[in-house]
C-alpha positions as CSV (number, residue, x, y, z in Angstrom):
1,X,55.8,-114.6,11.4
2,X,52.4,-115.4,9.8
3,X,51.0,-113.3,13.1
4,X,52.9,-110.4,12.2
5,X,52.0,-110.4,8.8
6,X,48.6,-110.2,9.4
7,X,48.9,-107.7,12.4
8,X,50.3,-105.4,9.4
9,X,47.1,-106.1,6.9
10,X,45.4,-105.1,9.8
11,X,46.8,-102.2,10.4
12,X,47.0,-101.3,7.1
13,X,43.3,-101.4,6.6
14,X,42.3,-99.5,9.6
15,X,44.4,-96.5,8.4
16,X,42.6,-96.5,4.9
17,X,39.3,-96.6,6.6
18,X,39.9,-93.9,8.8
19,X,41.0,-91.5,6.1
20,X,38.2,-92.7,3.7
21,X,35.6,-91.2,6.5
22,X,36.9,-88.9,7.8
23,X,35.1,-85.1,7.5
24,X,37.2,-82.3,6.9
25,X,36.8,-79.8,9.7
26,X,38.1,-76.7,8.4
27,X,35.8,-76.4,5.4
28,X,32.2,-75.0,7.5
29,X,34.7,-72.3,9.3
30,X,35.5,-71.4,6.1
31,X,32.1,-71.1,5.0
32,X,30.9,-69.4,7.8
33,X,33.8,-67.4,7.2
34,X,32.5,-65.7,4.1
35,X,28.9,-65.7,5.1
36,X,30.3,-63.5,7.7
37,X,32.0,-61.7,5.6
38,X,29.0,-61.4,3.3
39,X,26.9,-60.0,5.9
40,X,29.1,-57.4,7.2
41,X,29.8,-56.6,3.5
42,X,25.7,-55.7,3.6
43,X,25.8,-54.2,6.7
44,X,28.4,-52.0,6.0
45,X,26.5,-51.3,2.1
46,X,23.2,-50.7,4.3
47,X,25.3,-48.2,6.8
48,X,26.8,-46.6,3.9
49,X,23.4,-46.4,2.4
50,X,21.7,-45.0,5.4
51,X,24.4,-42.4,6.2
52,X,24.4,-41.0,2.1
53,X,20.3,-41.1,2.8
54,X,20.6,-39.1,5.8
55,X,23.1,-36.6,4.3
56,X,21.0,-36.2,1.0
57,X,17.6,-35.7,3.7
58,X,20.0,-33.3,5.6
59,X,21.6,-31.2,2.4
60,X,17.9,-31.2,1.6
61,X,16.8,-29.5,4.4
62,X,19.4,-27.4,4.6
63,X,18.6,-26.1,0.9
64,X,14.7,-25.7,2.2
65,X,15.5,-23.7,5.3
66,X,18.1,-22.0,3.2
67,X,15.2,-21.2,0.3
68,X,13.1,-20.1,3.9
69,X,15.7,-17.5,5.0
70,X,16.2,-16.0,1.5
71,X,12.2,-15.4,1.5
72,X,11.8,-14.1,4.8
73,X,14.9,-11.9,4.1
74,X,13.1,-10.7,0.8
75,X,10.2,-9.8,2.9
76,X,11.8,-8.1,5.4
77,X,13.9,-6.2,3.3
78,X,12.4,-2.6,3.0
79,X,10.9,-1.3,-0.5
80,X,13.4,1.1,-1.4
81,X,12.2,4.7,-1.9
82,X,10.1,5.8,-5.0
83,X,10.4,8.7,-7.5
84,X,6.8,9.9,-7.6
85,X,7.3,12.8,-10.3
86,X,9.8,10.7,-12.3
87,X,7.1,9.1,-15.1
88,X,4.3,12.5,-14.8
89,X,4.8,15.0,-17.7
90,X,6.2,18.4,-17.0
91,X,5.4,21.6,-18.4
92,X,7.9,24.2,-20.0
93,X,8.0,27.3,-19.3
94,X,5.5,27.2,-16.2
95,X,5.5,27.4,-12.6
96,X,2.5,27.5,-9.8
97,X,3.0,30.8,-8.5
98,X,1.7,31.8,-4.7
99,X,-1.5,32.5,-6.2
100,X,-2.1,29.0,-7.6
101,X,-1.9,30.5,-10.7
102,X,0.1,28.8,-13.5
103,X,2.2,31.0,-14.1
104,X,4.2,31.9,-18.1
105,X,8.1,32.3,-16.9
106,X,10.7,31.2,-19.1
107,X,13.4,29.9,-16.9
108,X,11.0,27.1,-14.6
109,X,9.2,24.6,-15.1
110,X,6.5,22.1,-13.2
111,X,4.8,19.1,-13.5
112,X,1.3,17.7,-14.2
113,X,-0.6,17.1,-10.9
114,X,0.5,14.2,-8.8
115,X,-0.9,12.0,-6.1
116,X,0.0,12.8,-2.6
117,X,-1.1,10.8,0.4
118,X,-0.9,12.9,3.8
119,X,-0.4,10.1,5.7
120,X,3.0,9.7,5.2
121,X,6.6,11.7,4.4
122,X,7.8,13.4,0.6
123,X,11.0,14.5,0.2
124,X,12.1,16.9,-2.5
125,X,16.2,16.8,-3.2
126,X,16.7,20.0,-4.3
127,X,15.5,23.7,-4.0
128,X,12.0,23.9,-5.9
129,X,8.4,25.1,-5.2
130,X,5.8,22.5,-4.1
131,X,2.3,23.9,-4.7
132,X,-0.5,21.5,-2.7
133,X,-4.3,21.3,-4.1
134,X,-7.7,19.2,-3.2
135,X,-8.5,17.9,-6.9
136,X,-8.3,21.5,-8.8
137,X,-8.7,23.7,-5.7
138,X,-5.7,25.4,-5.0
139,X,-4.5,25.4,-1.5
140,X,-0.7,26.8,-1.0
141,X,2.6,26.8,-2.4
142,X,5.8,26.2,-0.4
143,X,9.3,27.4,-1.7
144,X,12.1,25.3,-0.6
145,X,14.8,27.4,-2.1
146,X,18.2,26.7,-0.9
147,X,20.1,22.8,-1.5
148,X,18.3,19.8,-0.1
149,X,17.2,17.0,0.5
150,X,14.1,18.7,1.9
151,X,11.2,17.1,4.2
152,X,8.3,18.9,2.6
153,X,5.0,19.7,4.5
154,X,2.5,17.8,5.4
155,X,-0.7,19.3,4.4
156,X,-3.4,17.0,5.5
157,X,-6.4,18.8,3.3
158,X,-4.3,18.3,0.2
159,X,-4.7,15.3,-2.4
160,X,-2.6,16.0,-5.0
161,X,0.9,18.0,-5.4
162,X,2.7,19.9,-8.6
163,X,6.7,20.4,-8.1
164,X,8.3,23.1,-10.0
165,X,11.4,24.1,-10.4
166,X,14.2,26.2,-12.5
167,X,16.6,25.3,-15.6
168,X,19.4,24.7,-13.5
169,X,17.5,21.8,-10.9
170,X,15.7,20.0,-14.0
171,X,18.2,17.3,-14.1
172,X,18.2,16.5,-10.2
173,X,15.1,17.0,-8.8
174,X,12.6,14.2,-7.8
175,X,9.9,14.1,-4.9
176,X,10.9,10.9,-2.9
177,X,7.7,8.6,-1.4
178,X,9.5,8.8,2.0
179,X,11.7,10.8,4.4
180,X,14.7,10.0,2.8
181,X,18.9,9.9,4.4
182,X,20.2,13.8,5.6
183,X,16.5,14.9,4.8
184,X,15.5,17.8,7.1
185,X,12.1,19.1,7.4
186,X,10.5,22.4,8.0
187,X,12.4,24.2,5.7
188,X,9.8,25.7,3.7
189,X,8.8,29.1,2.9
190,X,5.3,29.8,2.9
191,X,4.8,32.1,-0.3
192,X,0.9,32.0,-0.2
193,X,-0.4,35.4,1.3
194,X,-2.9,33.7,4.7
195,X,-5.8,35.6,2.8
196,X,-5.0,33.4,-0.3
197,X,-5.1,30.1,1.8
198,X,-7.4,27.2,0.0
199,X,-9.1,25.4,2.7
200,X,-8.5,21.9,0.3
201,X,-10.5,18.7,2.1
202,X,-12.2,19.1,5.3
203,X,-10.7,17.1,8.1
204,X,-12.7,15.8,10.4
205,X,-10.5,15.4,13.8
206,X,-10.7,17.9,15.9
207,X,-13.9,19.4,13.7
208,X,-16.0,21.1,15.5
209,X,-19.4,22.5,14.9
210,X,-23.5,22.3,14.9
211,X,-25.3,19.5,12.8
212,X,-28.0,21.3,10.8
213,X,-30.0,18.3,11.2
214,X,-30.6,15.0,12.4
215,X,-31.8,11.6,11.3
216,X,-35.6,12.1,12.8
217,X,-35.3,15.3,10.0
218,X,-34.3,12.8,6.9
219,X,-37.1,10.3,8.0
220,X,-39.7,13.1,8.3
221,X,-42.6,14.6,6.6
222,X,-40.4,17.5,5.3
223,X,-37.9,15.1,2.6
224,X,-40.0,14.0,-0.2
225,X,-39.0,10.9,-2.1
226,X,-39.0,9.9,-5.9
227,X,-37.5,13.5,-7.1
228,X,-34.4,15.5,-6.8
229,X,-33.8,19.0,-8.9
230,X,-31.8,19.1,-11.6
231,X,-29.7,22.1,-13.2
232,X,-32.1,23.9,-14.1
233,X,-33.8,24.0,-10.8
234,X,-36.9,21.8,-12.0
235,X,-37.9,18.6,-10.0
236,X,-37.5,15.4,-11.9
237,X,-38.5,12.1,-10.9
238,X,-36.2,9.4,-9.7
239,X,-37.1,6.8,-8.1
240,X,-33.8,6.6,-5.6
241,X,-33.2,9.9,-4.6
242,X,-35.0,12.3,-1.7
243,X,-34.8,15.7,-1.6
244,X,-34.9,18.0,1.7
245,X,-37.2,21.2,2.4
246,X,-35.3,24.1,2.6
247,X,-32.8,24.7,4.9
248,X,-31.4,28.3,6.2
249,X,-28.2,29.0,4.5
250,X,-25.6,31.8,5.4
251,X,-23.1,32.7,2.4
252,X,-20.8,33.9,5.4
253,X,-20.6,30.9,7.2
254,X,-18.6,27.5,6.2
255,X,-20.4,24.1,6.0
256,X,-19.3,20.6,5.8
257,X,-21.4,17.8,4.0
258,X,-20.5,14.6,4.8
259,X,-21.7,12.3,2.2
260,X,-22.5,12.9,-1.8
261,X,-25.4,15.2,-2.7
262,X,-26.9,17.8,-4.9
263,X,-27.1,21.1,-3.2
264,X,-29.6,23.6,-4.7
265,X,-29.2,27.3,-4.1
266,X,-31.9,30.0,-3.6
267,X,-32.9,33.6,-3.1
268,X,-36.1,33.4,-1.4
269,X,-38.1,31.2,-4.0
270,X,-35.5,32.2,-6.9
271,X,-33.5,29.3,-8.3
272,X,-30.0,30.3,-8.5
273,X,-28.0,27.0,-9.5
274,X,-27.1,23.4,-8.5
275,X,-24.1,22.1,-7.4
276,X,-23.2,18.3,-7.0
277,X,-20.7,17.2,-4.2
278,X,-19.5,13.7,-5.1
279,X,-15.6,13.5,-2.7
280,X,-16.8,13.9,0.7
281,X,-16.7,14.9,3.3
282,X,-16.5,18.5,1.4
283,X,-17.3,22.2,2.2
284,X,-20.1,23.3,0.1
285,X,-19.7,25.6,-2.5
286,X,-19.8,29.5,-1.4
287,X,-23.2,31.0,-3.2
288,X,-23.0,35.1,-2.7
289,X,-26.8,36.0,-2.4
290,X,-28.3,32.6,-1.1
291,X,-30.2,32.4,1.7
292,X,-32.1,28.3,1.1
293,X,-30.9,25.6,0.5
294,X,-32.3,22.1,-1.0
295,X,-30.4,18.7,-1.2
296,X,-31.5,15.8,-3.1
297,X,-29.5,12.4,-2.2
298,X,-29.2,9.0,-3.3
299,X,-30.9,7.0,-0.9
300,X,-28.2,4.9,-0.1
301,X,-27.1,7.8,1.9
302,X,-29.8,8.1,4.4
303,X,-28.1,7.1,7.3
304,X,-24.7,9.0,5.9
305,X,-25.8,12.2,5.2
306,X,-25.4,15.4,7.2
307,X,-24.5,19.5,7.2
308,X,-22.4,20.8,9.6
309,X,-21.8,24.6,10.3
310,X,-18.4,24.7,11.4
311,X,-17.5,27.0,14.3
């Protein structure tokens, strides 16, 4: 009995000993548990972080190539067609007649010169008159008289153009920088008589002719240096300019200088006036009764300068 007693104690005190020692088993997998948890938490944060990085670096590009296309559109998008007459003053009462006159009639009106380029298309968009000039010499004037829009003409010895026009096309008529929509050229009526004809700006393709002299001539013993002649046909000193001997002239015949000058006119020895060329190239002035010439240039037109008698 005593032995079973004590085989109890025993027994007793094992049990207590084991559970005093024991180490739980479940409490790391718990831990790792949430570390787990914790670092897919991050990884998922860092994935979400990435993926709004990458859609802000996306949208951003987007907005720049957008930004890109808007410019390139803007620059490829053609300049829309200009009004040249719309800001020149206009004249009441006034029209450039066939004669390049201006002209009193009560019913028109025209407007102040205005700057023409040759090089490219004018339309006019209703019936009106275009009159073309070189600076102030008159060249022709063009009737477009029925509807429009009208191509004009393209006058390549003209600078400058005046528009006019009666009462009842005041309000509608402008002379477009381009060929504009349902324009149609060579409408025009040519109301300058041939024999009234300005010859307006020499142009030199297809010019053909005989050079009065060469560059051995402008180097030579016959163009002085330090003078030119003035107004008054007297020879003043100037350091920069040269002036020619005299050279045959022919009232009848046409001439083109090709860079800026003074040209002197004479009868024999007689003086009869100056002239000064300054837009070139340029016919020189007609002088009934010449037969000389002298031309005094700046020297930075040595290697420019030139005559030629056209054909």
């Amino acid at each position: 009995m005593r032995l079973f007693i004590l085989m109890l104690a025993g027994a007793f005190i094992l049990a207590g000993c084991s559970d005093t020692d024991e180490v739980p088993v479940d409490e790391p997998e718990a831990e790792e548990t949430k570390a787990e948890e914790t670092e897919e938490a991050d990884t998922e944060a860092e994935e979400t972080s990435n993926d709004a990085g990458s859609e802000s670096t996306e949208n951003a590009g987007d907005e720049s190539a957008g930004e890109e296309e808007t410019e390139d559109e803007a620059a490829e998008k053609p300049a829309e067609p200009v009004n040249v007459m719309a800001d020149i003053e206009r004249v009441n009462g006034h029209w450039i007649n066939y004669s390049g006159e201006d002209d009193a009639r009560g019913h028109m009106t025209r407007t102040n010169p205005i700057e023409y380029n040759a090089a490219q298309d004018y339309t006019v968009t209703t019936a009106s008159y275009v009159s073309y000039f070189y600076g102030s010499e008159f060249i022709k004037t063009n009737n477009y008289g029925h509807d429009g829009p009208h191509i004009i003409e393209n006058v390549p010895e003209a600078d400058r153009v005046i528009v006019s026009f009666s009462e009842p096309e005041k309000d509608t008529v402008q002379l477009m920088n381009e060929a504009v929509e349902d324009a149609t050229a060579d409408n025009e009526v040519n109301t300058t008589p041939d024999a009234l004809i300005g010859r307006g700006k020499p142009v030199e393709d297809g010019m053909a002719g005989t050079i009065m002299f060469g560059q051995e001539f402008l180097t030579g013993e016959d163009v002085f240096t330090g003078e030119r002649i003035d107004n008054e046909g007297e020879f003043v000193e100037d350091e920069s300019y040269y002036i020619t001997g005299a050279l045959e002239y022919d009232s009848g015949e046409t001439y083109v200088i090709t860079a800026p000058a003074y040209i002197s006119y004479y009868k024999g020895r007689n003086f009869i006036e100056t002239e000064e060329i300054t837009a070139v190239p340029a016919y020189l002035p007609e002088v009934k009764g010449a037969n000389y010439i002298n031309i005094s240039f700046h020297d930075d037109h040595l290697l420019d300068l030139n005559i030629i008698e056209l054909e």
